[in-house]
MIBANU-644663 format. One record per atom (N, C-alpha, C, CB): x, y, z. Coordinates in steps of 0.05 Angstrom, whole numbers, plus 5000, padded with zeros to 4 digits. Atoms other than C-alpha are relative to their C-alpha. Glycine has a CB too. Layout:
BEGIN
XYZ...
//
This chain:
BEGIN
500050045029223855383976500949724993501950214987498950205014227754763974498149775002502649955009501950214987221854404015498449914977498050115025503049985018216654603964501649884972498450414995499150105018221254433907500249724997501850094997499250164991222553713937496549895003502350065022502350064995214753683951498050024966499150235027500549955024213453863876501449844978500250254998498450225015218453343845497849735007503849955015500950204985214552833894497349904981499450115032502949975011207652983859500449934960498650425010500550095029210652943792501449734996501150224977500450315006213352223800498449835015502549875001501550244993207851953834497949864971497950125027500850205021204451383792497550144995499849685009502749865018198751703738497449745007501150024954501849985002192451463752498049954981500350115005501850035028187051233697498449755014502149914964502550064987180051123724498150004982499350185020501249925029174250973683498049825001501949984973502450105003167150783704500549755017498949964970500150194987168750263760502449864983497349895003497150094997176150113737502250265005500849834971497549855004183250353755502349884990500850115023497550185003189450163726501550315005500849794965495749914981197050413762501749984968502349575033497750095022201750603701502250155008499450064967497249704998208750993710500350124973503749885009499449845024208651223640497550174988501149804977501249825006204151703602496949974997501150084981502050084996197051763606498749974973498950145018500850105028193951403549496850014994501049694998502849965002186051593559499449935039498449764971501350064970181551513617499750235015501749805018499349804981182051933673502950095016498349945018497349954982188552303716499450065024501950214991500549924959189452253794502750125001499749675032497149864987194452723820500349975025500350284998500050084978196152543892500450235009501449805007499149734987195853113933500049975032497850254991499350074967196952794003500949695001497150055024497750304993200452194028499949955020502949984998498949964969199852114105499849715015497850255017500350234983201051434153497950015014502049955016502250084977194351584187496650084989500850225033501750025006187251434178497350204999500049855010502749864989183751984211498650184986500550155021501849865025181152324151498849924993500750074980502650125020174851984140500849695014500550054955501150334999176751294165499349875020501749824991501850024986171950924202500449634999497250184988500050154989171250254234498349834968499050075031501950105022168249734171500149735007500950064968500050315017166349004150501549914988498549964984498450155023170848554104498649804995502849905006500350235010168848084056501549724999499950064982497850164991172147394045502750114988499549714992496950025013177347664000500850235019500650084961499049814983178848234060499750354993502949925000501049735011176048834018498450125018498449984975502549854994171849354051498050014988500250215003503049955011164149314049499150185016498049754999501949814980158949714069497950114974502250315019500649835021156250144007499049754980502850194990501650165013153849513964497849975007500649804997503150044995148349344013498150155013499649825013501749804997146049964019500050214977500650115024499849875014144950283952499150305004499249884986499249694989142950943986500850045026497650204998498849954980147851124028500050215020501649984993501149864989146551434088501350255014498949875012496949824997150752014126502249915003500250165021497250175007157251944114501950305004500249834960498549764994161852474159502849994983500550015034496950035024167752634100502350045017500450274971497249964989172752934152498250085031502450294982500949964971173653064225500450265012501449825017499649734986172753764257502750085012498250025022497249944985179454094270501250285010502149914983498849675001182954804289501450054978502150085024499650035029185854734213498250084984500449784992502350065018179554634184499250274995497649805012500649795014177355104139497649944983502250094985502650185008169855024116499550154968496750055026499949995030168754964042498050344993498249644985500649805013166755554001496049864994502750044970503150105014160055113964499949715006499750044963501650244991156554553973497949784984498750115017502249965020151954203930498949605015501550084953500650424982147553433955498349924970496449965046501050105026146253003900498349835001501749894984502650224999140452593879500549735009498849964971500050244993139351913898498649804986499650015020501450195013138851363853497149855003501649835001503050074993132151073836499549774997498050124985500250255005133850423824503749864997497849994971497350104990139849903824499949734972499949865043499650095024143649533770502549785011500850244977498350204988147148823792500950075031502649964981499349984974147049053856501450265015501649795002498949784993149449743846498450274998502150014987500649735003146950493847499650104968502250155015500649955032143450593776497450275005498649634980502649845011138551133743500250285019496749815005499749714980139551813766498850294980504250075009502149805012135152453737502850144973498350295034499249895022137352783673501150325007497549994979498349754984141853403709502450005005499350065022497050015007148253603710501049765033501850434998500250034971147353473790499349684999497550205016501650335008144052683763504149974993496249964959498250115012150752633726503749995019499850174970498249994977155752783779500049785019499650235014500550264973152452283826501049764984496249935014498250405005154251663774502550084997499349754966497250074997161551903772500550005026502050164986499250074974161651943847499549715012498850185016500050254990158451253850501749844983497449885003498950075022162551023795503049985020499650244970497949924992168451293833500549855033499850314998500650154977166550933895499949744999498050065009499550265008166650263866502849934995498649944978497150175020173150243822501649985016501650154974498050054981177350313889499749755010500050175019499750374985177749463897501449864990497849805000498450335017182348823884498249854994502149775018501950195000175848513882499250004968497550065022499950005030176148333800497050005000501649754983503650095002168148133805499150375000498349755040501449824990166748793837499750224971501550125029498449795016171049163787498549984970503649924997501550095023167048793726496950135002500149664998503449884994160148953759499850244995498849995029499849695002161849673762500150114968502950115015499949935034164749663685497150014993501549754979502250055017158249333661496550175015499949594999502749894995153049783707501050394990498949935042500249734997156750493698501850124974501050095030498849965022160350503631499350094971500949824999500750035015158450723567500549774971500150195002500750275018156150123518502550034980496750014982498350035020161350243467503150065011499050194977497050024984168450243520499849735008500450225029500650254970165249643567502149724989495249835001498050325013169549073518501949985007500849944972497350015002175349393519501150085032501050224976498849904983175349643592499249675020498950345007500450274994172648883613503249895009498549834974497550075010179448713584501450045023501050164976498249884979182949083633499150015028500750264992500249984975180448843698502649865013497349895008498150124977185448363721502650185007501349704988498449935007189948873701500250295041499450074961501649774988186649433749499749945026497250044988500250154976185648873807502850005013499049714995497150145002193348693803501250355008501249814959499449714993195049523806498750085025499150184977500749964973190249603863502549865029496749855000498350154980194149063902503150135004500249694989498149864996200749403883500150255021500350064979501149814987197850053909500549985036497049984990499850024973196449823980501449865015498349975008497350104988202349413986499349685005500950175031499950254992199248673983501349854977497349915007499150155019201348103946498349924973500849805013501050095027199647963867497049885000501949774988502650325001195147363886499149955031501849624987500950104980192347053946497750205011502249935017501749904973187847224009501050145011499249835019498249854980189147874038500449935036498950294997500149984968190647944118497349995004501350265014502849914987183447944153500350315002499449855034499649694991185748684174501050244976502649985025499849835033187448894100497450175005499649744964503049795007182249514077501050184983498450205027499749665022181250034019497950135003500249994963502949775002175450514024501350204987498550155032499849845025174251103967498050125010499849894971502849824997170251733994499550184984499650135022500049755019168652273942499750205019497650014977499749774993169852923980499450244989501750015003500549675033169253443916499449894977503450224985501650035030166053583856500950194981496850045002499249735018167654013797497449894968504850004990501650075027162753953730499450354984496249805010500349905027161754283661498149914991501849964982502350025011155754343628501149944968498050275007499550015019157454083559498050004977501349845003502250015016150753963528497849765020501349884966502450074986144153763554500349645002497150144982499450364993146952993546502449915004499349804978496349995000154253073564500850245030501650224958498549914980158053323628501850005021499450045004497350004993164653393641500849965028500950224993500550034971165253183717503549945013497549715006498850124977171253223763500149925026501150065001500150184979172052793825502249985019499649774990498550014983176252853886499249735018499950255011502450364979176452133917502550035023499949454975497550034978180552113986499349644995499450195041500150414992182651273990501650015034503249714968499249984971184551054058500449665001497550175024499050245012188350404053502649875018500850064970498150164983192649854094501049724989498649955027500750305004195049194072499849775024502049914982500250194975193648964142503649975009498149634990496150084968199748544199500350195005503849884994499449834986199349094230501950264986501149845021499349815015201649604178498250285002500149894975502249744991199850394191497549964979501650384995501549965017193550554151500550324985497649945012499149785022195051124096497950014984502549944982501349775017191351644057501250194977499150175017498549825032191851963989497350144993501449744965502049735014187452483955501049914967501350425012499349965026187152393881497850164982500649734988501549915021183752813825500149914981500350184994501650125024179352473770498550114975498449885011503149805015175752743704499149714978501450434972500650175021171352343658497350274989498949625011502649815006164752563620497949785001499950194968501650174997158552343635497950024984499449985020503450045024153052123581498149925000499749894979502250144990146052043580499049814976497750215009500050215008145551373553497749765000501949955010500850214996140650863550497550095024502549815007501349924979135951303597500450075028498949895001498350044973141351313649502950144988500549605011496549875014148851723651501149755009502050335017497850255004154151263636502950194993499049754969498149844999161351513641502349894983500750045025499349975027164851623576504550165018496550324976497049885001173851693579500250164982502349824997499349735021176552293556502449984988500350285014497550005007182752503521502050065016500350114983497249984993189952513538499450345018502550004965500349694984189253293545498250025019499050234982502249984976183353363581501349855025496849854991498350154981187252863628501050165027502549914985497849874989192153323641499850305009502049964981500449804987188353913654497249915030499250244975501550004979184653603719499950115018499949865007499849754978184054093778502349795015496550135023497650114979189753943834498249905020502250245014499950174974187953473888500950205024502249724998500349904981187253783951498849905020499350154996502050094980184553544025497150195007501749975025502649854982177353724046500050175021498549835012499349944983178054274099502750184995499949815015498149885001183754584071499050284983502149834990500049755018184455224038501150004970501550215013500450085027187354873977497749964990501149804995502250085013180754523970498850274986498049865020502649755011177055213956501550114981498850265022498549805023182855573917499349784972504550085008500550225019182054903870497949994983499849785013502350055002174855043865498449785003499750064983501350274985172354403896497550145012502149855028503349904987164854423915499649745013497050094973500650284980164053953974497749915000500450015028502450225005158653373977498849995029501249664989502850124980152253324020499449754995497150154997501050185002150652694031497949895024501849884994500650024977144852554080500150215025501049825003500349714982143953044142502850015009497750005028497149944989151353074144502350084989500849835010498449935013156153464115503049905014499450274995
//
């Protein structure tokens, strides 16, 4: 009892979360719009998804820019734990690309899920450029000014996050990667739908520091905009009712209702 009590204090002062179309900003105080991550794991080791990558010059993980459809992508590793998801669902694949990113996806709830998962796959960077590209390809037109605003802000919180410094050139051996694992969506109206997002990050600030993993849960809504979904922040409430964060493979994930992602011939 006292474990779980001590493991349930933990979860409610970890730092809130507010995601929102290829940005994040880190606040300790109340959630003021956007989206909520609840951390539902914490662990010193990589092996949940993380995989050997590239770095740019600023020490970010690449991979996923220069390949706008991404190809299998194993989410977790087979275990005597593992517990295989309840549902499943494989999402469309963009038909085209916007500054360099994953644009235009079919008019379905299943279309509108895929731009918050690519959405959600971007905003995990210090890389301010990246963080702007993402605003201005996956945002809806009437946020993009004010969420512009708040990149350095979002860059500067990432860096907190994984433990580097404010400013400079990370380590060569620095890395963040962002895999979407789960899905959750609401049909709200034939141009609107409510989408949550399970993103595991997997993150080091390099010198030889362990590499660490977190699970967070995300909600936004996604609108069909401009011929394309674009992902619209919700309210405070809505925030705060996001499903619980859970790992892939667990038996949380399914009690949660998490519907795990096909991507490519590989679940």
């Amino acid at each position: 009892m006292a474990l779980d009590l001590q493991r349930t204090a933990r979860r409610r002062m970890r730092i809130v979360l507010m995601v929102a179309a290829g940005l994040v900003v880190l606040t300790g105080g109340v959630v003021v719009g956007v989206i909520a991550g609840s951390s539902s794991g914490d662990s010193d080791s990589g092996k949940a998804g993380a995989e050997a990558s590239s770095h740019d010059e600023g020490g970010q993980e690449t991979g996923s820019d220069d390949q706008p459809e991404p190809g299998p992508t194993r989410t977790v590793e087979p275990s005597e734990d593992y517990t295989a998801p309840d549902e499943w669902v494989r999402l469309p694949a963009a038909s085209g690309e916007t500054d360099g990113l994953p644009t235009g996806w079919p008019q379905t709830p299943e279309g509108a899920v895929a731009l918050v998962a690519a959405s959600s796959r971007n905003s995990w960077t210090w890389d301010e450029e990246q963080i702007a590209r993402g605003i201005r390809a996956y945002t809806s037109d009437h946020e993009q000014d004010a969420l512009l605003s708040m990149v350095d802000g979002s860059a500067a919180g990432i860096r907190e996050l994984v433990g580097l410094p404010p400013s400079g050139r990370p380590p060569e051996d620095a890395s963040l990667s962002a895999t979407v694992i789960g899905v959750q969506w609401e049909e709200m109206s034939e141009d609107e739908v409510r989408v949550s997002a399970l993103v595991r990050i997997v993150f080091t600030p390099g010198g030889g520091v362990d590499v660490r993993t977190q699970v967070h849960s995300t909600v936004n809504d996604a609108v069909w905009e401009n011929d394309d979904w674009k992902v619209r922040t919700v309210s405070p409430e809505v925030v705060q009712g996001a499903p619980e964060a859970a790992e892939l493979g667990s038996q949380e994930f399914i009690d949660a209702g998490w519907i795990a992602l096909q991507e490519g011939d590989v679940r």
